[in-house]
VOPA-234692 format. One record per residue (C-alpha): residue in one letter; x, y, z; residue number from 1. Coordinates in pm, whole numbers, plus 32768, in hexadecimal, padded with zeros to 4 digits. Each point is the difference from the previous one (the first is absolute). Example, Ala and Ser with C-alpha at 12.3 -4.5 7.8 and 13.67 -1.06 7.14 Angstrom:
<recs>
<aa = A east = 84CE north = 7E3E up = 830C i = 1>
<aa = S east = 8089 north = 8158 up = 7FBE i = 2>
</recs>
This chain:
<recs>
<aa = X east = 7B51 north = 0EAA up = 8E81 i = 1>
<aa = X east = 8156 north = 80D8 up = 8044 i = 2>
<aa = X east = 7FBF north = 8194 up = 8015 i = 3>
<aa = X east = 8151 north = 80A5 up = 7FAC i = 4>
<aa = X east = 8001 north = 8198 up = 804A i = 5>
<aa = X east = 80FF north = 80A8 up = 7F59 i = 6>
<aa = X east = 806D north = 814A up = 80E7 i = 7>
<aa = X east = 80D8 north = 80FF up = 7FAF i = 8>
<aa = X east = 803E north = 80E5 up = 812F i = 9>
<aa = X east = 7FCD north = 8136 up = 7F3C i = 10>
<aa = X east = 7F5C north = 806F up = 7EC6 i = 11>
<aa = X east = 80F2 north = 7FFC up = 7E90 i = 12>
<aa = X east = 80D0 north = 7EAA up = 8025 i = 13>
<aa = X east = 7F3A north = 7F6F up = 7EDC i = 14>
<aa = X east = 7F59 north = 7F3C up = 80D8 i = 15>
<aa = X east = 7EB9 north = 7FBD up = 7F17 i = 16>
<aa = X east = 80C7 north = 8000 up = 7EDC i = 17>
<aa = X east = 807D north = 7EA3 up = 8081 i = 18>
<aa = X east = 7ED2 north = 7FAE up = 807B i = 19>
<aa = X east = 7F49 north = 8029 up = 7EAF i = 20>
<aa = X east = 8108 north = 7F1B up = 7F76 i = 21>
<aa = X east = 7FBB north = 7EFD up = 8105 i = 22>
<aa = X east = 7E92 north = 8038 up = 7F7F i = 23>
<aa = X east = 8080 north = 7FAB up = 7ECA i = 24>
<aa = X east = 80F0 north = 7EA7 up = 807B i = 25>
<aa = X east = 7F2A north = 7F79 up = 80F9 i = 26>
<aa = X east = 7EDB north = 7EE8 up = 7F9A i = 27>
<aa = X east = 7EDC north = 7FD0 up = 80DA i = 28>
<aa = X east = 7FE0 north = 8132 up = 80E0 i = 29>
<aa = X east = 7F1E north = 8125 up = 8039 i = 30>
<aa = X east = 80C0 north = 8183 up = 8036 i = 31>
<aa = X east = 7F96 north = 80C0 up = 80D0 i = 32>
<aa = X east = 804C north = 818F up = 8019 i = 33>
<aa = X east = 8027 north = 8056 up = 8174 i = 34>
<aa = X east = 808E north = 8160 up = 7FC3 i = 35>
<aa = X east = 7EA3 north = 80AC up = 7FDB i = 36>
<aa = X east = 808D north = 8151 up = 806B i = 37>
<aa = X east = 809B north = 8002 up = 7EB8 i = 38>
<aa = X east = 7FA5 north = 7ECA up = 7F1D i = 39>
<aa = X east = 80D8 north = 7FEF up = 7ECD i = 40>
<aa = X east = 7FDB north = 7E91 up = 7FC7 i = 41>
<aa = X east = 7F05 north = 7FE3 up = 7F0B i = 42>
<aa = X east = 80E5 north = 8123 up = 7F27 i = 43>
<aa = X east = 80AE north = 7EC8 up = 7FBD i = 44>
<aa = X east = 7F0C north = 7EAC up = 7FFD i = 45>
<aa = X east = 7EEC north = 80D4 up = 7F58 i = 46>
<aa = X east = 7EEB north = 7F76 up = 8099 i = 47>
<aa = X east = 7E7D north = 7FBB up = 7F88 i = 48>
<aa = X east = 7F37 north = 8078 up = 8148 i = 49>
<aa = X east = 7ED4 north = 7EF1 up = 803E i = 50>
<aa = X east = 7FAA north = 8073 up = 812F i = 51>
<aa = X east = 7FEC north = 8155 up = 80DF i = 52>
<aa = X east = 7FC9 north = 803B up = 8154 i = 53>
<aa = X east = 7FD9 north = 8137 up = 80D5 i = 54>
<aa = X east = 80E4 north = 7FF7 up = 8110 i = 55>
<aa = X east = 7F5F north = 80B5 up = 8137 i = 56>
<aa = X east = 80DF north = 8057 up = 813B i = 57>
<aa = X east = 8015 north = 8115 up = 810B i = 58>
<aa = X east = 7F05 north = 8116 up = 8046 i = 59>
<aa = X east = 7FA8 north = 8180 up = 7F9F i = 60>
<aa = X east = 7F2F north = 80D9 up = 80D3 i = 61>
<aa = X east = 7EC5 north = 80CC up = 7F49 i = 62>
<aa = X east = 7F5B north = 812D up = 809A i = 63>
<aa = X east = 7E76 north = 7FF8 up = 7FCA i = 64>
<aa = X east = 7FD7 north = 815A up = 7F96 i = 65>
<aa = X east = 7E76 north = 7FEB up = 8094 i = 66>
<aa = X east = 8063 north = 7FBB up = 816B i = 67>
<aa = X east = 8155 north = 80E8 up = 7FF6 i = 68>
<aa = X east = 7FD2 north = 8111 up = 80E0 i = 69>
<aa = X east = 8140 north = 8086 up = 7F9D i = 70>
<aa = X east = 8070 north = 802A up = 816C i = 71>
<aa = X east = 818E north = 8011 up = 7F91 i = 72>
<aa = X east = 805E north = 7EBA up = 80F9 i = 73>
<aa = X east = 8062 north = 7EF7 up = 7EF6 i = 74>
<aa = X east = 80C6 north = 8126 up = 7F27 i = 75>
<aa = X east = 80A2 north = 8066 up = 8165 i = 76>
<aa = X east = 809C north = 7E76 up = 806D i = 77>
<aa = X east = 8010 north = 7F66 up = 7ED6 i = 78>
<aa = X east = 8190 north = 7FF1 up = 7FED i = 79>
<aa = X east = 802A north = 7FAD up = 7E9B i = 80>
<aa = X east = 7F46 north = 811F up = 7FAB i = 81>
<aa = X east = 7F04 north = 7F53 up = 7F0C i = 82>
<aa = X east = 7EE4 north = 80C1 up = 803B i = 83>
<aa = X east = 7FC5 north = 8154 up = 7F3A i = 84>
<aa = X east = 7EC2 north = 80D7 up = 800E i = 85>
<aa = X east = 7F6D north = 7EA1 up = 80B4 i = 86>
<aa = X east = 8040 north = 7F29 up = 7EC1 i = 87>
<aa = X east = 80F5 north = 7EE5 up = 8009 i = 88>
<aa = X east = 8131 north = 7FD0 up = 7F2B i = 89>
<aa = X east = 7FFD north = 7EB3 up = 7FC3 i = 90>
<aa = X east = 8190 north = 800F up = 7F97 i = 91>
<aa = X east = 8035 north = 8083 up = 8144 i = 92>
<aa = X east = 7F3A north = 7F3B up = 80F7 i = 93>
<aa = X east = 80E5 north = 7EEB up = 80B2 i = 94>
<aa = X east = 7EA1 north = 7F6E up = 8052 i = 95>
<aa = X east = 8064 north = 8005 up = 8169 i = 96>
<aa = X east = 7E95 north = 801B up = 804B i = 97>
<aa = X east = 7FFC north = 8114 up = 8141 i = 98>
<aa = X east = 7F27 north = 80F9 up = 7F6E i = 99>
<aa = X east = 7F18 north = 7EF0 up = 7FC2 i = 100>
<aa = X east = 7FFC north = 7FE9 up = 8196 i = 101>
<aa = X east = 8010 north = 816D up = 807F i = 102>
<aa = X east = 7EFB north = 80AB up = 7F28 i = 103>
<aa = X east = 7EE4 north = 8047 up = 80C4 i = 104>
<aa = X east = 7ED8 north = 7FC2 up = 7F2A i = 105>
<aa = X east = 809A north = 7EE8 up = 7F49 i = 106>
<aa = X east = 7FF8 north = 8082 up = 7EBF i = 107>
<aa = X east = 8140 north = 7F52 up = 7F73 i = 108>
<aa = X east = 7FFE north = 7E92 up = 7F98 i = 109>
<aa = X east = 8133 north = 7F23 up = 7FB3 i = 110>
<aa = X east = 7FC0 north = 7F62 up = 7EA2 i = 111>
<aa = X east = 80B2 north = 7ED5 up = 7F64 i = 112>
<aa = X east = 8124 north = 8080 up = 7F05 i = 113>
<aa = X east = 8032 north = 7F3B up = 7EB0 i = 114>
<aa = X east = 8172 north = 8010 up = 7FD0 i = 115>
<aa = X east = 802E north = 7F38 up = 7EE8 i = 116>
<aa = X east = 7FE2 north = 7EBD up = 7EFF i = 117>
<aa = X east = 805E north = 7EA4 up = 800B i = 118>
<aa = X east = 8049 north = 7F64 up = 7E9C i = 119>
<aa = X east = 8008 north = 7E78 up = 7F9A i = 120>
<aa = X east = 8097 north = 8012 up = 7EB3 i = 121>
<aa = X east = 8094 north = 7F11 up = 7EFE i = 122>
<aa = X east = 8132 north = 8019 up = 7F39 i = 123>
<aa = X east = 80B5 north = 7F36 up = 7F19 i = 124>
<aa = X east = 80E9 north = 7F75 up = 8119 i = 125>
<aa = X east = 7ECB north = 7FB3 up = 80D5 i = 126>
<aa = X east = 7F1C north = 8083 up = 8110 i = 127>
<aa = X east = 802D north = 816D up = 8099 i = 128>
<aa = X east = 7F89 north = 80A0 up = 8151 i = 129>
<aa = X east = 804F north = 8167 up = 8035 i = 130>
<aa = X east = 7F76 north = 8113 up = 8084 i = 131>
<aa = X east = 7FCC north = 8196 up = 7FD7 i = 132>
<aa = X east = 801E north = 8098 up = 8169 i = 133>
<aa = X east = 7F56 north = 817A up = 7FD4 i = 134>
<aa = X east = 8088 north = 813B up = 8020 i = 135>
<aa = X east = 807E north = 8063 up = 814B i = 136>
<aa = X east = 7F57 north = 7EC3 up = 807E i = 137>
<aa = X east = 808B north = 7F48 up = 8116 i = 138>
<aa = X east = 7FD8 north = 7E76 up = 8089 i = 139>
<aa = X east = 80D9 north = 7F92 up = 7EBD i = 140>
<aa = X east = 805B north = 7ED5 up = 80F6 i = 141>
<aa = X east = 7EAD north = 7FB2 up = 8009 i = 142>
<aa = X east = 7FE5 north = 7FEF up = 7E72 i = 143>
<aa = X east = 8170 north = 7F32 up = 7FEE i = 144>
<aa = X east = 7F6C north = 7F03 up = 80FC i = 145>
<aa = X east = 7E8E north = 8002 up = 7F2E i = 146>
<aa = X east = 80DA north = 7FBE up = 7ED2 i = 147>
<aa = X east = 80A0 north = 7ED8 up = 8060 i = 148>
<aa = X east = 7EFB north = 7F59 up = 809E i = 149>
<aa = X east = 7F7E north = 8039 up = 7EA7 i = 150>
<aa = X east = 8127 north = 7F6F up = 7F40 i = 151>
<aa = X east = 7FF3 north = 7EB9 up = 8114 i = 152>
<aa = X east = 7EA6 north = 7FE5 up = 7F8E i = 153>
<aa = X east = 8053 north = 7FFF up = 7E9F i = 154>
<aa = X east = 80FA north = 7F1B up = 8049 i = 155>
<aa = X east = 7F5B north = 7F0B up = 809E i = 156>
<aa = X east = 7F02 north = 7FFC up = 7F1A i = 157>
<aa = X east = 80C8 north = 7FB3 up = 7EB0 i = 158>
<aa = X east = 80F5 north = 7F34 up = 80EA i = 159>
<aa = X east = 810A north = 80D8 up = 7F93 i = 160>
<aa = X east = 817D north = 7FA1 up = 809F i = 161>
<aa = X east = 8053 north = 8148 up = 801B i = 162>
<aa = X east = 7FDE north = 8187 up = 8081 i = 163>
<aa = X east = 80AB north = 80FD up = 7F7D i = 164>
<aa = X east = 7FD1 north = 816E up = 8129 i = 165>
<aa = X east = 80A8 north = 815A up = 7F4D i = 166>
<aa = X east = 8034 north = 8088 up = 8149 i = 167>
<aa = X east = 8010 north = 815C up = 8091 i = 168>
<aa = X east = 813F north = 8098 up = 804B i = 169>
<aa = X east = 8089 north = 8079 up = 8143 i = 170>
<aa = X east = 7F7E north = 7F3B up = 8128 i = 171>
<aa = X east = 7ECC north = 80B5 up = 805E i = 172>
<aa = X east = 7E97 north = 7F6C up = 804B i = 173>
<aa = X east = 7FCC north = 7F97 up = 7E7E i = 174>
<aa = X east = 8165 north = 7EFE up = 802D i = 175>
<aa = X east = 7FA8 north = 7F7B up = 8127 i = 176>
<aa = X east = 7EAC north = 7FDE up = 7F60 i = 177>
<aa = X east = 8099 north = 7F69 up = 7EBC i = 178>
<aa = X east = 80F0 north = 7F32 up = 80E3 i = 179>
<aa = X east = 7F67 north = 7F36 up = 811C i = 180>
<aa = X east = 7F90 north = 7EAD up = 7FAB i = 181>
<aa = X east = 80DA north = 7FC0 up = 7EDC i = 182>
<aa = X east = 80E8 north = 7F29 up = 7F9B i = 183>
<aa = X east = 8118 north = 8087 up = 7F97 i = 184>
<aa = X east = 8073 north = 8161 up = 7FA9 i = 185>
<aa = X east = 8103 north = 8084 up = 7ECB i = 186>
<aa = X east = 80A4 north = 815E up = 804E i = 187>
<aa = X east = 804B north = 80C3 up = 7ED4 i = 188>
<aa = X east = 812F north = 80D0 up = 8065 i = 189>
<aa = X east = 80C8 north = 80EB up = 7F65 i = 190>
<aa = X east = 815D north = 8048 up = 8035 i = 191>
<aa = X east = 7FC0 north = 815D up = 80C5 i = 192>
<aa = X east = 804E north = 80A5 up = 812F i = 193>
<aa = X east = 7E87 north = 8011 up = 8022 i = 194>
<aa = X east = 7FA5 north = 7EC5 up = 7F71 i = 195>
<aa = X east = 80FA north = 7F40 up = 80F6 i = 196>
<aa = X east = 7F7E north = 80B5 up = 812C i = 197>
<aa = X east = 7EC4 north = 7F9E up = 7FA5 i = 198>
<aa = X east = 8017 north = 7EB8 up = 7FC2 i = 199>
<aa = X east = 808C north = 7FE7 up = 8164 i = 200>
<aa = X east = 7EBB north = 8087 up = 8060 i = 201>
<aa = X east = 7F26 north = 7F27 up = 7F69 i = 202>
<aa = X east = 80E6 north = 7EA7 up = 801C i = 203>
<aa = X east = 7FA9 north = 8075 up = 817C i = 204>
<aa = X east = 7EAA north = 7FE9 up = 7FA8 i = 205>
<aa = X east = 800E north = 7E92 up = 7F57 i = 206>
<aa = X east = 808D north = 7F90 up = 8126 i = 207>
<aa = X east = 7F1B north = 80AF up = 80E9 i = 208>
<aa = X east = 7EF3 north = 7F1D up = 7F60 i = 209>
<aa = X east = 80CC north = 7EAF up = 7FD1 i = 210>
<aa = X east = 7FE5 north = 8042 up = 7E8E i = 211>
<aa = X east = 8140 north = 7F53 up = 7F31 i = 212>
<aa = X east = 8082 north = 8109 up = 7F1D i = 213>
<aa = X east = 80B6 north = 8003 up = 7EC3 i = 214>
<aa = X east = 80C0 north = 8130 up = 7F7E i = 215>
<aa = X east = 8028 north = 805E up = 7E72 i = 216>
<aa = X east = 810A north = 8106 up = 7FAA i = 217>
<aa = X east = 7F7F north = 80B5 up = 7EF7 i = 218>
<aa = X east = 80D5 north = 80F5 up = 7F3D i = 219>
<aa = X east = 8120 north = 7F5C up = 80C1 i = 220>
<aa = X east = 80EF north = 80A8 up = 7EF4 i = 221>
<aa = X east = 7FF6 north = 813A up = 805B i = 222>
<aa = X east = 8096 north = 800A up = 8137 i = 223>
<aa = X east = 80B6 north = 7EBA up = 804D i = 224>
<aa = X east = 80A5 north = 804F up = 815A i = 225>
<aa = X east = 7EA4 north = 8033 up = 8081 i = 226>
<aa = X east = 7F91 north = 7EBC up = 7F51 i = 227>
<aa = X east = 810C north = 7F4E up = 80C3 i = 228>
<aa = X east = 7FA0 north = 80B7 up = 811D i = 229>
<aa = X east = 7E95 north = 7FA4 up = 7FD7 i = 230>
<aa = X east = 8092 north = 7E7A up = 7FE9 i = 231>
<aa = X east = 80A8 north = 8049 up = 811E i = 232>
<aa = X east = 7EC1 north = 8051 up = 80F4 i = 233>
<aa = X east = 7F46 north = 7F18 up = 7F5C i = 234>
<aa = X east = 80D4 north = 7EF6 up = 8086 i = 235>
<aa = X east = 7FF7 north = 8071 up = 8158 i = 236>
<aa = X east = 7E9F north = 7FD0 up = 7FE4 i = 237>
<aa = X east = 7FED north = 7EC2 up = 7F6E i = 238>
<aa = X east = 7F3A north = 8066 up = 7EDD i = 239>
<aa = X east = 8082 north = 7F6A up = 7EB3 i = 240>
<aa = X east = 805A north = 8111 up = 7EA7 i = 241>
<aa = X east = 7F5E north = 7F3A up = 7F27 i = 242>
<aa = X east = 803B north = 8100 up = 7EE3 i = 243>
<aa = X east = 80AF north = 80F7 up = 7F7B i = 244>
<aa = X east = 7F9A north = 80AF up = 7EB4 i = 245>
<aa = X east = 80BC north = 80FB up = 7F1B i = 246>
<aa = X east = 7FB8 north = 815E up = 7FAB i = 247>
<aa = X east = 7F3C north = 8015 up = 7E8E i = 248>
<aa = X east = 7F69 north = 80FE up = 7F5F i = 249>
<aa = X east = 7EF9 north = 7EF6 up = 7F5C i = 250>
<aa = X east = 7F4F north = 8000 up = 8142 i = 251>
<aa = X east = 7F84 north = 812C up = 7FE8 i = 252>
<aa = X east = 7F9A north = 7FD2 up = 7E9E i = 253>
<aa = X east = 7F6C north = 7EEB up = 8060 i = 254>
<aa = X east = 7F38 north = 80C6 up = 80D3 i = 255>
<aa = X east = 7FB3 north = 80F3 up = 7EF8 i = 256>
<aa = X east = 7F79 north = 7EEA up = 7F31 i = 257>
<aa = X east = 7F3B north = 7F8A up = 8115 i = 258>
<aa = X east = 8085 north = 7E9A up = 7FEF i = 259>
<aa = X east = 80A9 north = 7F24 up = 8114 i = 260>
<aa = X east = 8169 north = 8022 up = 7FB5 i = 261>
<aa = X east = 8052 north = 7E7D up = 7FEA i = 262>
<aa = X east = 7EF0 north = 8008 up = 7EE1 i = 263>
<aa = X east = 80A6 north = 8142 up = 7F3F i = 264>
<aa = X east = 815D north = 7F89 up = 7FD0 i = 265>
<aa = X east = 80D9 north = 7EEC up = 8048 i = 266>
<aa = X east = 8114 north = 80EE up = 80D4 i = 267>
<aa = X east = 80E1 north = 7F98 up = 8139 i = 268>
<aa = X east = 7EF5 north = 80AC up = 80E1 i = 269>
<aa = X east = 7ED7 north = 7F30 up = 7F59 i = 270>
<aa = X east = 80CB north = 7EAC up = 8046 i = 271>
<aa = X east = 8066 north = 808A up = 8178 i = 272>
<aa = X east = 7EA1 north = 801F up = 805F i = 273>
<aa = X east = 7FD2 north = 7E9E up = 7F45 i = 274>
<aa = X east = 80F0 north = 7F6B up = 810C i = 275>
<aa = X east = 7F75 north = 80F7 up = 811C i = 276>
<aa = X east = 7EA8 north = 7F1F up = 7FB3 i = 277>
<aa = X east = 809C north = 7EA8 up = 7FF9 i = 278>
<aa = X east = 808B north = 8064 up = 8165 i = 279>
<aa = X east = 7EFA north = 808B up = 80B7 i = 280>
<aa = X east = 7F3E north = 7ED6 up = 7F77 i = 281>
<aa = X east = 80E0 north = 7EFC up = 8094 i = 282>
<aa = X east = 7FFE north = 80CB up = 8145 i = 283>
<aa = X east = 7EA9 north = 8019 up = 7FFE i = 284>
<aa = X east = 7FEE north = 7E75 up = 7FE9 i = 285>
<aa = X east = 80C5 north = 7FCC up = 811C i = 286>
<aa = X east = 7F42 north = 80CF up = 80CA i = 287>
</recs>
């Protein structure tokens, strides 16, 4: 079994764009959606949920109106101000826990916070784990690390070759979440000021955690001085271009449609990301 994350440094390089079309290419896998902060997979693999799961994590604090003597001290040091007319805001409660500790008759209690839903889903390209992290809810590298072990399981249990992470972007908690323990990772860059600076950042990161990397120009077009330049670094860093695909309007009405891109039309960018596969899988291999 090979686990391939594809990363993307920041958000809007078309990162699951591509990986929806890998969905699409690849046999013998299970996908997993590891950006649960804002999952936008299934837009694309439209997926049957089978299973739910709430996903509990982290802690809100509850004032027991019966034993609240309303003597002002939790209102007066609680720094995130998250207590009004001795009710809790549950937005605004970091869950830090101290009121819990200094009020005198003990009337506030910690209680477990539900912060979202796991999903095992299937699709017409195969098995789907994602996730819905809550509003304003925090521990989302919890819920990336609860979704792969997931996908492994999955994995395992059809005996599937492959796993397919959409990562996070940036390289947070959730990345290094998505990241550690796999086998390989494909950065989706764009030619940017931005999106080189960031991939700087999170090529650091690969190699941080012994991680081989492989980088994908995508809308390389655009700016080819910074593609070069992206070539460039890359070299320095030993990590291999293993694509570079055109500028097209037909991936975004591919996306419109809903439909993996390499399934909509037979374009240069649908027979770039066909060769993108066919190298990461012989990387892969000799990994």
């Amino acid at each position: 079994m090979r686990e391939l994350v594809v990363l993307s440094g920041k958000g809007g390089t078309g990162k699951t764009s591509i990986v929806g079309s890998l969905a699409a290419l690849a046999e013998n896998k299970v996908m997993a959606d590891c950006d649960v902060d804002a999952a936008d997979l299934h837009l694309l693999l439209n997926p049957s949920v089978k299973q739910t799961e709430e996903f509990w994590s982290g802690q809100t604090a509850f004032i027991d109106s019966e034993k609240c003597t309303k003597c002002g001290l939790c209102v007066k040091l609680c720094r995130f101000d998250a207590i009004k007319n001795y009710k809790v805001d549950p937005i605004a409660c970091e869950g830090c826990g101290f009121c819990s500790h200094i009020c005198p008759v003990e009337a506030i209690k910690m209680q477990d916070n539900m912060a979202g839903y796991l999903f095992i889903s299937d699709t017409k390209y195969g098995p789907l784990v994602h996730a819905k992290l809550g509003i304003a809810q925090e521990n989302s590298g919890k819920l990336v690390a609860k979704v792969r072990q997931e996908a492994k399981k999955l994995a395992a249990e059809s005996g599937a070759e492959y796993i397919i992470c959409d990562g996070p972007p940036g390289i947070g908690c959730p990345v290094v979440s998505s990241l550690s323990g796999a086998n390989m990772a494909l950065l989706v860059i764009e030619p940017t000021l931005s999106g080189i600076h960031d991939m700087e950042r999170v090529i650091g990161v690969c190699h941080h955690f012994n991680i081989p990397a492989l980088v994908c120009i995508n809308k390389y077009d655009i700016n080819e001085e910074n593609s070069r330049e992206i070539e460039r670094y890359c070299k320095t860093q030993n990590v291999e271009v293993v694509a570079k695909i055109p500028f097209d309007n037909v991936v975004t009405e591919a996306m419109v449609k809903g439909i993996p891109v390499v399934e909509y039309s037979e374009s240069a960018v649908s027979k770039e990301i066909k060769s993108l596969w066919q190298n990461v899988l012989k990387s892969l291999s000799s990994k």
